[in-house]
MIZASE-263524 format. One record per residue: x, y, z of N, C-alpha, C in turn; residue in one letter. Coordinates in steps of 0.001 Angstrom, whole numbers. Last residue first. Example, Ala and Ser with C-alpha at 12.3 -4.5 7.8 and 13.67 -1.06 7.14 Angstrom:
2
+---------+---------+---------+---------+---------+---------+---------+---------+---------+------+
:    n_c1 :    n_c2 :    n_c3 :   ca_c1 :   ca_c2 :   ca_c3 :    c_c1 :    c_c2 :    c_c3 : resn :
+---------+---------+---------+---------+---------+---------+---------+---------+---------+------+
:   12850 :   -2250 :    7080 :   13670 :   -1060 :    7140 :   12900 :      30 :    7870 :    S :
:   13190 :   -5690 :    7800 :   12300 :   -4500 :    7800 :   13200 :   -3300 :    7800 :    A :
+---------+---------+---------+---------+---------+---------+---------+---------+---------+------+
end
This chain:
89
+---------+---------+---------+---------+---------+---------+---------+---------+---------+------+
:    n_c1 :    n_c2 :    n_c3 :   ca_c1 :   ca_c2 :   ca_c3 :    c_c1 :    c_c2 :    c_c3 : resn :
+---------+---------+---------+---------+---------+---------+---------+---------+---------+------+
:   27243 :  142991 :  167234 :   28600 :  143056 :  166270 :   29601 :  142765 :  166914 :    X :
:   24289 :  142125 :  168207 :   25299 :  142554 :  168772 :   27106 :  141926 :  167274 :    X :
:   20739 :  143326 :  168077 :   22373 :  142382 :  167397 :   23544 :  142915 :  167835 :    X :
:   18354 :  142976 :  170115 :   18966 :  143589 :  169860 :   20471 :  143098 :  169228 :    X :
:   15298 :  140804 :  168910 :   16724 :  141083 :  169984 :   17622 :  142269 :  169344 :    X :
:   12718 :  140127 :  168337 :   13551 :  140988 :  167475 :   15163 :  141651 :  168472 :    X :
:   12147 :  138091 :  169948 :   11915 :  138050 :  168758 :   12736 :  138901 :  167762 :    X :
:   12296 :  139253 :  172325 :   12886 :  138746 :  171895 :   13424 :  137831 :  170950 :    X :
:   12227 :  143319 :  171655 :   11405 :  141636 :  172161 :   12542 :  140997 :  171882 :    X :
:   14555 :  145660 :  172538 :   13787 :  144772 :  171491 :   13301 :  143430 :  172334 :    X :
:   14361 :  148071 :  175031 :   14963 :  147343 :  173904 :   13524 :  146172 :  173109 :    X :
:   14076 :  151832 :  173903 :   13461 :  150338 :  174502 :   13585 :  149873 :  173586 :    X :
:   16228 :  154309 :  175584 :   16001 :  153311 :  174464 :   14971 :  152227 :  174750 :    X :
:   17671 :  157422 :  175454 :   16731 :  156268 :  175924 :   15985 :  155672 :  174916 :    X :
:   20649 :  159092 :  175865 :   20071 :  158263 :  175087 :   19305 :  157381 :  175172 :    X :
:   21954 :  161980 :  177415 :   21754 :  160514 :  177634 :   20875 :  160432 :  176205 :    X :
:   22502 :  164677 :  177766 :   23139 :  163477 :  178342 :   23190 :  161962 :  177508 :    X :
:   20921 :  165705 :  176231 :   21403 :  166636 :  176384 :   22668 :  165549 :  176791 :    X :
:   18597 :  162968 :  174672 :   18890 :  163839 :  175699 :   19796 :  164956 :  176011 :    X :
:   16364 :  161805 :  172600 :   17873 :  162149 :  172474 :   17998 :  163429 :  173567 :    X :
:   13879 :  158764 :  173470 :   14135 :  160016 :  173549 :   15839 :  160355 :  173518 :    X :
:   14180 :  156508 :  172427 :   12663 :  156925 :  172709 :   13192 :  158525 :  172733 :    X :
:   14595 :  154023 :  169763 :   15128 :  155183 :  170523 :   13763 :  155833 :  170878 :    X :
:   14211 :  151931 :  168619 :   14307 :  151458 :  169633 :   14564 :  152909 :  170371 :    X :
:   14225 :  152657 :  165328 :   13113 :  152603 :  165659 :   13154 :  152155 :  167830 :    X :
:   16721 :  153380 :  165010 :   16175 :  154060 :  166028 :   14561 :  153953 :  165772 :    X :
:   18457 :  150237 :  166567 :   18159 :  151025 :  165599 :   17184 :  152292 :  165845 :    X :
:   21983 :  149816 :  167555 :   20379 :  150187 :  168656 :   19401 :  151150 :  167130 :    X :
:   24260 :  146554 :  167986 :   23479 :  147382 :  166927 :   22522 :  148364 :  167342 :    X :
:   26886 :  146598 :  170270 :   25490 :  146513 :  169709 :   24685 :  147738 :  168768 :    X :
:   30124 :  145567 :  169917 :   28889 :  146836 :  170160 :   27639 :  146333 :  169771 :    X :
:   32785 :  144921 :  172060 :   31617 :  144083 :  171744 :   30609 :  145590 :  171218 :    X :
:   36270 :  145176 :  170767 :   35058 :  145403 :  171641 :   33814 :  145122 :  171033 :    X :
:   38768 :  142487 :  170317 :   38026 :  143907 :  169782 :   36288 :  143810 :  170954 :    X :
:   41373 :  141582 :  171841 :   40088 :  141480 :  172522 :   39457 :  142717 :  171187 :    X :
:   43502 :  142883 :  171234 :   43344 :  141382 :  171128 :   41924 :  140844 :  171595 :    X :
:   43233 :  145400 :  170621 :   43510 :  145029 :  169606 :   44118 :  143580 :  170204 :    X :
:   42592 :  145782 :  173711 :   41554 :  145885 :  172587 :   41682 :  145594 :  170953 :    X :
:   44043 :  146356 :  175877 :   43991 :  145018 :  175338 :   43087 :  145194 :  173973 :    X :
:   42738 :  148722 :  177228 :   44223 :  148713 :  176887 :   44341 :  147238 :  175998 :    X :
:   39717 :  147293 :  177449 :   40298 :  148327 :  176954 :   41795 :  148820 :  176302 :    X :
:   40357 :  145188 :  179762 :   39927 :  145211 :  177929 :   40063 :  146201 :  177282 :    X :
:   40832 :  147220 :  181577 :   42034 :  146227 :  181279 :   41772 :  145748 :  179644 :    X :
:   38694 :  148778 :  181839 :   39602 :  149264 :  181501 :   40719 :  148315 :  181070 :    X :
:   35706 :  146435 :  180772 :   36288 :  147788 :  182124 :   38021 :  148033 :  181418 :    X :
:   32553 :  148275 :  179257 :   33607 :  147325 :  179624 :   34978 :  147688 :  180586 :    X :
:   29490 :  148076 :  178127 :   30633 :  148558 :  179076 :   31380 :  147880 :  179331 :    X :
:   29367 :  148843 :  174385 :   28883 :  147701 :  175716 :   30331 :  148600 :  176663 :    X :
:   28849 :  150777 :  172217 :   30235 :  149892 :  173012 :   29613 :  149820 :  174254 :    X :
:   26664 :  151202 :  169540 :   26669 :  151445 :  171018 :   27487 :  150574 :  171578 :    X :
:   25796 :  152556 :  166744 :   26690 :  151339 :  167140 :   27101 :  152070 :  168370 :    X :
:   22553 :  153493 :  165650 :   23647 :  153495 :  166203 :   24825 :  152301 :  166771 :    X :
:   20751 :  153377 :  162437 :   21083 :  152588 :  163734 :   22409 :  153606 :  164057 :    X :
:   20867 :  154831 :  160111 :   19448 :  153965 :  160085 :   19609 :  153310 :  161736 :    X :
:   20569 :  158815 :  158898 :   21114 :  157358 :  159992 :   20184 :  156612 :  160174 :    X :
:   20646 :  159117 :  155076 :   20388 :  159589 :  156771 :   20773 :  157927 :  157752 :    X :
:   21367 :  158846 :  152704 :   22490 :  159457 :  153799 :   21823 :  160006 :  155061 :    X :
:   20440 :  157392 :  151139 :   19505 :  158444 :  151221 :   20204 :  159549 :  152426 :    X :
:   22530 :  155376 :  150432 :   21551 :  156191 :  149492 :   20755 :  157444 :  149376 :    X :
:   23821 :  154679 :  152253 :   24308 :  155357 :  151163 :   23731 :  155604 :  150310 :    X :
:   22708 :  154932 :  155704 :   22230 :  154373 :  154274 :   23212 :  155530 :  153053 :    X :
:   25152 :  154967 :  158564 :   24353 :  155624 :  157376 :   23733 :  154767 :  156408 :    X :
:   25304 :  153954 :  161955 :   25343 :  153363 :  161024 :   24210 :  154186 :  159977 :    X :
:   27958 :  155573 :  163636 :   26638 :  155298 :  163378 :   26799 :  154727 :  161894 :    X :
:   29432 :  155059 :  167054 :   29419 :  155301 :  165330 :   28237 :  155291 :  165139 :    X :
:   29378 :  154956 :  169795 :   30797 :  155225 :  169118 :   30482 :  155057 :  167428 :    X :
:   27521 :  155567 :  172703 :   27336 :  155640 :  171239 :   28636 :  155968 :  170857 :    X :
:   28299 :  153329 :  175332 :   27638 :  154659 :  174986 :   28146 :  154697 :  173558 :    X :
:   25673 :  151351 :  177267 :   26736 :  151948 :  176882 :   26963 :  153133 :  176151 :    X :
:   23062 :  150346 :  178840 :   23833 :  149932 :  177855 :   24886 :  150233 :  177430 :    X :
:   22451 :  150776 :  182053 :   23751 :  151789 :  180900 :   23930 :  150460 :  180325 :    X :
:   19190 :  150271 :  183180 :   20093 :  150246 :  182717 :   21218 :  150991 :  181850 :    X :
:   16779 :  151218 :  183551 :   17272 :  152212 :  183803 :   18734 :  151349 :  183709 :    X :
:   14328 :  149441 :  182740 :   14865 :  149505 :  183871 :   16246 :  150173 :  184518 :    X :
:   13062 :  150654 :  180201 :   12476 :  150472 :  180966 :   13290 :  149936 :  182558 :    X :
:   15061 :  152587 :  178720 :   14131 :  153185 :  179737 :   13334 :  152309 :  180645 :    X :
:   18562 :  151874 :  178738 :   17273 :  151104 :  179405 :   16278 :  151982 :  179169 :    X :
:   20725 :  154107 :  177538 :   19879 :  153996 :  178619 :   18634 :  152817 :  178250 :    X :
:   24045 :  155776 :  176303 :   22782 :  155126 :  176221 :   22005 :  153952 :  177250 :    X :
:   25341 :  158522 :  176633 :   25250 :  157109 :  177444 :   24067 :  156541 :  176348 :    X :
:   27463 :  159643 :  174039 :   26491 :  159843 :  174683 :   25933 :  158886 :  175898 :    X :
:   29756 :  159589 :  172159 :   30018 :  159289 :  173737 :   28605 :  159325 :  174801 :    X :
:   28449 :  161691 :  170193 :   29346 :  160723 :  170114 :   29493 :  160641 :  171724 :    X :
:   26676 :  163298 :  169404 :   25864 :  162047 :  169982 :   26836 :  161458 :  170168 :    X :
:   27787 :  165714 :  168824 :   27015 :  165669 :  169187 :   26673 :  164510 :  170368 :    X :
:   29296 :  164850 :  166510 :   29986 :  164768 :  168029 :   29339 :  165412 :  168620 :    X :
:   27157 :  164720 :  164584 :   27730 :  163156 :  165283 :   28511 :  163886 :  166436 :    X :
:   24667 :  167116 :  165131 :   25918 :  166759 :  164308 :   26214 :  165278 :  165281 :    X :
:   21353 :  167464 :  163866 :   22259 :  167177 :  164950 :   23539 :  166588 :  164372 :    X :
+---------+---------+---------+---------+---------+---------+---------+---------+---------+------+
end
């Protein structure tokens, strides 16, 4: 699967059907050059947006041990205990 593929994708709650947001990078190993996480932009509303080089945007880390299924649309995810929380960059 290519990245503009997955680029803009939503990403999804499965368990309560939340929009985490939607996929703007990924994160590679330079060793073995496959993907170890996605970097997913929290929603945010348009005024942060135009503002964003004073405000940088919030993403969260979603590794894919948290991915359940890659959709046509969407991206479902279950998130992390809270032991292992999801990191936010």
């Amino acid at each position: 699967m290519k990245f503009s593929e997955l680029q803009d994708k939503q990403v999804v709650n499965v368990q309560d059907g939340t929009l985490i947001g939607r996929v703007e990078d990924l994160d590679v190993s330079l060793t073995n050059y496959q993907v170890q996480s996605f970097l997913v932009g929290k929603n945010s509303s348009w005024l942060r947006s135009i503002f964003a080089f004073l405000f940088p945007p919030a993403r969260i880390i979603v590794g894919l041990d948290q991915v359940v299924s890659v959709g046509e649309d969407v991206i479902l995810i279950h998130p992390r205990s809270k032991s292992g929380k999801a990191k936010e960059q």
